[in-house]
Every structure is written in structure tokens, then in C-alpha cells.
Residue frames as qw, qx, qy, qz and C-alpha x, y, z in Angstrom:
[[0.000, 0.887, 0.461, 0.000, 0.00, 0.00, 0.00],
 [0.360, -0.734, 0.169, 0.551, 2.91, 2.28, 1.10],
 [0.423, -0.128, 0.577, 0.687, 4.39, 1.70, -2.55],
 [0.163, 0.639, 0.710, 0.246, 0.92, 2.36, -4.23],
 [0.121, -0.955, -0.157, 0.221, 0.40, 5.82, -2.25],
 [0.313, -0.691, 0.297, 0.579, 3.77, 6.85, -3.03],
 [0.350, 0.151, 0.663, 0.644, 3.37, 5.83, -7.18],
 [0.247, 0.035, 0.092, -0.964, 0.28, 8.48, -6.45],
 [0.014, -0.219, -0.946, -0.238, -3.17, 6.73, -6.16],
 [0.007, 0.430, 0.539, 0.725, -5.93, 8.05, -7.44],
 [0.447, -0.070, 0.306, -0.837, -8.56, 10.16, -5.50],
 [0.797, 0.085, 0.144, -0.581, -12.04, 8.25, -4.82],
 [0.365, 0.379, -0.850, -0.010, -9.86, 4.78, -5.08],
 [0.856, -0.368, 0.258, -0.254, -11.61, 1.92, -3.07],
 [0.107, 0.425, -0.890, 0.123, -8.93, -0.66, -1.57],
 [0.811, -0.301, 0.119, -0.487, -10.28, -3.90, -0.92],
 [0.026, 0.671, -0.733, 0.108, -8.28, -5.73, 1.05],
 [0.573, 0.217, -0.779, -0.135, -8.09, -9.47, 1.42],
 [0.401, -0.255, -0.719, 0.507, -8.49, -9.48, 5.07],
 [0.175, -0.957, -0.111, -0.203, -10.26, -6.98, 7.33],
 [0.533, -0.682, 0.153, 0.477, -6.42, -7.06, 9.14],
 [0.617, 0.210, 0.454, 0.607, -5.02, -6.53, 5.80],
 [0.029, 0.782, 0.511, 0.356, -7.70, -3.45, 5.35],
 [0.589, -0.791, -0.135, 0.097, -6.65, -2.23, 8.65],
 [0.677, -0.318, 0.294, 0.595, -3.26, -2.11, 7.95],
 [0.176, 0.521, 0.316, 0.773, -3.73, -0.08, 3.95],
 [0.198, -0.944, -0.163, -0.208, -6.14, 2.68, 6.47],
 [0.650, -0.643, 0.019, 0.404, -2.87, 3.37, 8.02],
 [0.568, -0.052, 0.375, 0.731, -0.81, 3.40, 5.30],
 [0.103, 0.793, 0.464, 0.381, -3.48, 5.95, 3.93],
 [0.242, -0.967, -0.034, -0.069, -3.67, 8.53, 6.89],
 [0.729, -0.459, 0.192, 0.471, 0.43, 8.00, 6.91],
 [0.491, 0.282, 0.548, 0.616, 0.39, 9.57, 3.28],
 [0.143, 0.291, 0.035, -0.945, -1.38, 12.54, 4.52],
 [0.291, -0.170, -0.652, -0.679, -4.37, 10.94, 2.66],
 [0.549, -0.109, 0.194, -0.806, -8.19, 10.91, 3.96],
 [0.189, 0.156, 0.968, 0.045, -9.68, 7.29, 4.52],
 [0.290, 0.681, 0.625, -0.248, -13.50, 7.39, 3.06],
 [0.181, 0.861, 0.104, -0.464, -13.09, 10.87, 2.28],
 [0.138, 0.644, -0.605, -0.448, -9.90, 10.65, -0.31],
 [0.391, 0.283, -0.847, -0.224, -9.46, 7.02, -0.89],
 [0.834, -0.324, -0.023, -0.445, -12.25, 4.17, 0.32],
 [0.246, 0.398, -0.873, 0.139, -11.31, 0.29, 2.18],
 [0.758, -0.297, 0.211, -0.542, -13.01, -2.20, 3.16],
 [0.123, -0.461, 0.862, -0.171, -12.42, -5.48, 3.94],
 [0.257, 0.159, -0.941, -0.152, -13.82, -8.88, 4.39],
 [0.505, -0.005, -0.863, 0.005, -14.32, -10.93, 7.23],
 [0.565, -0.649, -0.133, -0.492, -15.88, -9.20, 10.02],
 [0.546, 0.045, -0.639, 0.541, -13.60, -9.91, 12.54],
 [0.401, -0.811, -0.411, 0.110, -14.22, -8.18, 15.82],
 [0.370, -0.204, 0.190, 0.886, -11.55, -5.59, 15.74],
 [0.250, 0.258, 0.413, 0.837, -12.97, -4.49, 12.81],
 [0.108, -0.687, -0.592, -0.407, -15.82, -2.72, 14.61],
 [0.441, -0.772, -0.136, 0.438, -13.65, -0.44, 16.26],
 [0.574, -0.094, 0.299, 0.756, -12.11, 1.08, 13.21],
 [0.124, 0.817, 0.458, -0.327, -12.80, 4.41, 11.91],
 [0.715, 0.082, -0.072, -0.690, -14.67, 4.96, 9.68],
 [0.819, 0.043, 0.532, -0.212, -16.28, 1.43, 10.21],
 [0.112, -0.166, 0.837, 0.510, -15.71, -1.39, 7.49],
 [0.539, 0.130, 0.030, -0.831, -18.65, -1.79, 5.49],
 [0.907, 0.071, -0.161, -0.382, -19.19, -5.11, 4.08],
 [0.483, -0.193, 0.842, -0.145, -18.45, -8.95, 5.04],
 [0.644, 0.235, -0.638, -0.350, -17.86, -12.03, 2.51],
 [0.916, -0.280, 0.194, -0.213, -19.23, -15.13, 4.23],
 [0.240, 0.675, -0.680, -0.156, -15.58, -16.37, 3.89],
 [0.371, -0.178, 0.908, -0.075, -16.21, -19.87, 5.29],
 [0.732, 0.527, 0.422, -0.091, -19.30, -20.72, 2.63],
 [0.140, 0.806, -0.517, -0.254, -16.69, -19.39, 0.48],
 [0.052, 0.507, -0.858, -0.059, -14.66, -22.40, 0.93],
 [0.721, 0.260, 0.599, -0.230, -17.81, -24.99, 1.24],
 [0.723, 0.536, 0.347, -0.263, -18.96, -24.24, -1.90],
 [0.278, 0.775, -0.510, -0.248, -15.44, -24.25, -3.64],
 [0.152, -0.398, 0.904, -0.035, -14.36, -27.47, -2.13],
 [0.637, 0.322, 0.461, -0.526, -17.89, -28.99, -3.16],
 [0.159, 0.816, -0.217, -0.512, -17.11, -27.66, -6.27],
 [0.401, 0.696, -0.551, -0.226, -14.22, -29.39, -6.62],
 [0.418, -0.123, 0.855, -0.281, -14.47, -32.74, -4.51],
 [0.500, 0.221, 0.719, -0.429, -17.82, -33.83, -5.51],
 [0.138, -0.054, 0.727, 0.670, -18.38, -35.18, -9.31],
 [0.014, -0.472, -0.881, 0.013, -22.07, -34.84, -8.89],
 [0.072, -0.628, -0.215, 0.745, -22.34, -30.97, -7.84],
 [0.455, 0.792, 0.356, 0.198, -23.81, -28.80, -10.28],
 [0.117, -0.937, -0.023, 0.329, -21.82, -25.92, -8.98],
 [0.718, 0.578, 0.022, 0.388, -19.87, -24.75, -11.57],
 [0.660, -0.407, -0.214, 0.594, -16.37, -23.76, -9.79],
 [0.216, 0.075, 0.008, 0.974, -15.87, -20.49, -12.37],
 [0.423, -0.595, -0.164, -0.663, -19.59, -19.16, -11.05],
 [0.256, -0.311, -0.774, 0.488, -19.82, -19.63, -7.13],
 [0.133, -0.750, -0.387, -0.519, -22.56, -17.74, -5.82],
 [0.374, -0.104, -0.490, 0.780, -21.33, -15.09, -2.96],
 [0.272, -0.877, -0.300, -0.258, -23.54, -13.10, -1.23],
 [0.281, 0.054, -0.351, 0.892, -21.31, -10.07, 0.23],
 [0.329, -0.752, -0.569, -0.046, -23.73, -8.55, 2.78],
 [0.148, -0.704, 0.302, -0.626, -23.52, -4.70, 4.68],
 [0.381, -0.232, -0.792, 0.415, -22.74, -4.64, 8.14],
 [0.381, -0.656, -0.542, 0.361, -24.71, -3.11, 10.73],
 [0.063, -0.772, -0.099, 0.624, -22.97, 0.27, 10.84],
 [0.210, -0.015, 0.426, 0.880, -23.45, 1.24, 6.96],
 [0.263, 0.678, 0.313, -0.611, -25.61, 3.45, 6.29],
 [0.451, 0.505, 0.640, 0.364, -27.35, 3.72, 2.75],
 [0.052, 0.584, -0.035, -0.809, -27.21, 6.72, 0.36],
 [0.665, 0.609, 0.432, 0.004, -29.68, 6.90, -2.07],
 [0.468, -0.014, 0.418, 0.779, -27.45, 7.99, -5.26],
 [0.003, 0.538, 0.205, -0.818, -27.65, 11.32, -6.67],
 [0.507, 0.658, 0.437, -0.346, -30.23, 12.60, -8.99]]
């Protein structure tokens, strides 16, 4: 992240990070760049960890990360599964503290 900010990254960028500690760790490297979390450059994360609902501004959304890996290993285990391995179906879901903004007119 540190290498990204310093090659100059864009205003109104959204990081999404692999982890919510991973997420945690790029919002530093943001406000260490003199750069604005939310406001300059967005970040969210993952997994809903419990940490993460002390960070500010809040993450917003959570990938069910363990049906994640059901329905991959299904996927790929089970000769019978319909589930086609290059379509899983994820439902990423808000958390609790996001708040909706109806987009502008």
C-alpha cells in the first residue's frame, strides 16, 4: 500500500483488502500519506472480525468467507455438484454500521 500511495493513487480509489487485518493495515498506510480514509481514498475489507468494529470509519461489508470455501471445495471434490467452480454464488452482505445513500439525482 505504502508503494501504491507513493506511485500516487488516485482520489475516490476503493482498496479492498483481502483481510479486514489486511484493510486495517492499507487505512494506516493511507492517513500516513497525509491521505483521507472514506473521504480521499475508500477500504473495506472482508471478514468481520471483531476488531474491525472499532475502526474508523467502520468497514462496510463482510464475505461469508467460510461458505466461500464450502462451496469451492464442493465444487471441486464432488463429481455430482452442479456448482460450476468459475460461477460460485457469494452473497457479500452490509454490516450493521453502513448506512445507505440513495445515489444522486
Amino acid at each position: 500500500m505504502r508503494a501504491a500511495l507513493a506511485d500516487g493513487v488516485a482520489a475516490e480509489t476503493v482498496v479492498l483488502g483481502v483481510s479486514d487485518v489486511v484493510t486495517i493495515g492499507a487505512m494506516t498506510a493511507i492517513r500516513a500519506a497525509s491521505r483521507a480514509v472514506d473521504a480521499d481514498i475508500a477500504a473495506t475489507g472482508s471478514e468481520d472480525i471483531p476488531t474491525s468494529r472499532d475502526v474508523s470509519p467502520p468497514l462496510t461489508v463482510c464475505v461469508p468467507l467460510q461458505e466461500v470455501g464450502y462451496q469451492t471445495l464442493q465444487a471441486l471434490v464432488d463429481p455430482a455438484s452442479e456448482q460450476d467452480p468459475d460461477a460460485l454464488r457469494i452473497n457479500v452482505r452490509l454490516r450493521d454500521n453502513t448506512t445507505r445513500q440513495e445515489p444522486a439525482a
